[in-house]
Each structure stands twice: as C-alpha cells, then as structure tokens.
N, C-alpha and C positions, 0 to 999 in steps of 0.2 A: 422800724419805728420802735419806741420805745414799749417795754411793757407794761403789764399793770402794776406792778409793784413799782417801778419810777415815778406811774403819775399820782402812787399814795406817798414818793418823797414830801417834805416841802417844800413850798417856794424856792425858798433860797437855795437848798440843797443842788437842785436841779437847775441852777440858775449858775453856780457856781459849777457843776460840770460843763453845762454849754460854752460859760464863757474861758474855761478854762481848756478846754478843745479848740478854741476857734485862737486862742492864744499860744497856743502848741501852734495851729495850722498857719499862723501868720510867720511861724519862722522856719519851718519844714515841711514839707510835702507830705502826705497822709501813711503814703507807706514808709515812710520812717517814725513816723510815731507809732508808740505802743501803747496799750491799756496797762502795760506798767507805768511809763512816762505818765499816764495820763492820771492814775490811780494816786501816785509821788505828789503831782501835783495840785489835786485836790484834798489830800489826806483818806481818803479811804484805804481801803484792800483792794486789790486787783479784780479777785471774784466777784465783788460785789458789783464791779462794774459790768459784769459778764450778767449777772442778774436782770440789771436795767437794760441791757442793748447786746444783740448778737456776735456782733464785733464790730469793726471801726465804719466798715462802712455802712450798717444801721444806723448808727452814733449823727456820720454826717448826713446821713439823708434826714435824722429828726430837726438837726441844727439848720438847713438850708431850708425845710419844711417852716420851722417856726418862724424862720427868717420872711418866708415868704408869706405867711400867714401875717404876722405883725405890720408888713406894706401893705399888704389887702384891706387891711381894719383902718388904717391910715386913709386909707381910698376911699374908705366908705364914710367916713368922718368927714373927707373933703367935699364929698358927694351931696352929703346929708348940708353942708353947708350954700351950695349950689348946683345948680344942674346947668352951667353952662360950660359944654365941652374945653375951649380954648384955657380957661380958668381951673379947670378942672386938671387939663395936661400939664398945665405951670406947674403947679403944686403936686401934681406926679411925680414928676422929675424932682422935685424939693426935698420931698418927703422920702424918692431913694438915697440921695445928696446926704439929708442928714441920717441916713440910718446907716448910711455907710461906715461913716465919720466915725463912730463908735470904734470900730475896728477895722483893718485894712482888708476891706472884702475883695480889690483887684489881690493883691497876693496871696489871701484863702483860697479865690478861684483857681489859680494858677498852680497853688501849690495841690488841691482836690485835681484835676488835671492831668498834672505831672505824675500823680500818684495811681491816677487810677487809670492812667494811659489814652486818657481821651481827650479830645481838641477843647480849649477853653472857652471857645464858643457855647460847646455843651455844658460848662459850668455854670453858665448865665441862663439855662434854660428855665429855670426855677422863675424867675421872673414872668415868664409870660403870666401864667395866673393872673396875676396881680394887672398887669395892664389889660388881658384878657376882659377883666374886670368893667373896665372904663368903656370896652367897647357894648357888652352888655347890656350899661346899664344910659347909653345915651340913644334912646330909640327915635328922640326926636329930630336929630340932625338926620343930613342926607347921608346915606352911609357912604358913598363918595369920599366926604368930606372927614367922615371919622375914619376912614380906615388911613387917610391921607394924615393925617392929627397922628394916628400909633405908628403907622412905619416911620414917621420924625420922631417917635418919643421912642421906638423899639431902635431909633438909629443914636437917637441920643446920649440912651440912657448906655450902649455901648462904648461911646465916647467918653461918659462920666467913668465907666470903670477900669476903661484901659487909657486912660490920661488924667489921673485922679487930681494931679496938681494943678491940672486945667480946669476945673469944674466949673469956677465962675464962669468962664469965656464959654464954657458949652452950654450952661445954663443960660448967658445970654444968645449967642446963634439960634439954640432952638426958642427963645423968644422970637426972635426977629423972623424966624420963618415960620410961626403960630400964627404971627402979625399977616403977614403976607396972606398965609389961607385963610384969615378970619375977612378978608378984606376982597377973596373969592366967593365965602360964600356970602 
C-alpha cells in the first residue's frame, strides 16, 4: 500500500499515477513494465515513485484496493437507495458494468496474472468484498435466498469480465434468473 508521503500527493497527482499504471497494464503484463516506464509516463523521477510504493506489486495491490473500495461505496449508495435484494444485485452488476468500462479491466487482470504467475481467477478475487458487502447488509431475506442472489452475481459478474463484449446479454441472463428466484421466494 501506498505511503504517507503519496496520500500527502494531491488529488490529481495520485490520480494520474493510478490511471497511468492501469494504462501501462492494459497493454502489458505487470512484469514487463518498470517504474521507469511508469516514472516516463507520468513525468516524474523514477525514485520518487519508489518513495510512494515498494515496487510494482504494492503499486498494483493499491490500484485494485481502490478499485474495490470505489464498487463498495457504489453499493452502499445503491443500498442507501433500497433495501430490496433482487434491485440491489441489478445494480451490482451495473455499477461493476460501468466501472469497468473506464478501462479494460478483463485484460489488466489477465495481464496482473500472467505477470505474477497466478490463475486469473485469482485476479478477480478483489471483488468479493464488495459483493461480500450485499450479503451483509440484507439480514432480512432468507439467507437461502441471498446466498442463491451472490452465487448468480459471483457467476455473473465472471461472465461480465471474461466476455466483456457480451455484457448486455449477461446483464440480461442474470436478470432473467434474479426474475426466476424473486418469484421462489
């Protein structure tokens, strides 16, 4: 994680690292980029990126941290707007939909993955939190019912990042089987 001297950068400064890592990560796999590529491309020094983060993979554990942090706060927005499960997971799925969109999060994963030598399954792992979340915070359903609601949104939201050009069609499917268990219980 980053240190304290990064979260006394500003905003933007720090905004403009991340996004400029995750734009590296979209066209190369983690161990080919360097903190010099990275340093080049945001205009700093190299050192001082060593200052902010221990090496690359601090770097990406802050970026997939905030990443997951910023769908959490999304959740809880949605949450604060209803407390009915089925509505709730809609807009789960939406709200990863558009935060993906920003930038090609199936090929960061893939490439964090390929780089750090681990299954891209475990790329996605950051996620749970965040749906984690929904399970939480719906005490009033049967849990039956909710835990059946996340394994269709944990199978979903799979589908959304490893077939990103499909999204609408996934986004409708797991409507259509939300439809189905809202109508079991």
């Amino acid at each position: 994680m980053p240190t304290k001297v990064f979260d006394d950068l500003p905003i933007e400064k720090q905004q403009l690292i991340k996004t400029s890592f995750l734009s590296l990560l979209e066209k190369k796999s983690i161990d080919k980029i360097t903190f010099n590529s990275l340093a080049h491309e945001v205009g700093f020094a190299r050192a001082s990126l060593y200052v902010y983060f221990k090496d690359k993979k601090d770097l990406c554990n802050y970026v997939f941290s905030d990443f997951s942090n910023s769908i959490t706060e999304k959740l809880k927005r949605i949450h604060e707007e209803s407390n009915d499960l089925f509505f709730n997971a809609k807009n789960c799925l939406k709200a990863f939909q558009e935060t993906i969109i920003e930038f090609d999060y199936c090929k960061i994963i893939e490439n964090v993955a390929d780089g750090l030598k681990i299954s891209p399954v475990e790329g996605y792992q950051f996620f749970e939190g965040a749906i984690d979340y929904i399970y939480k915070n719906f005490q009033t359903y049967d849990r039956n019912i909710v835990e059946i609601v996340l394994i269709l949104l944990k199978h979903s939201t799979g589908h959304l990042f490893s077939d990103f050009n499909n999204n609408e069609s996934c986004i409708s499917k797991f409507e259509m089987q939300l439809e189905l268990v809202s109508k079991i219980h």
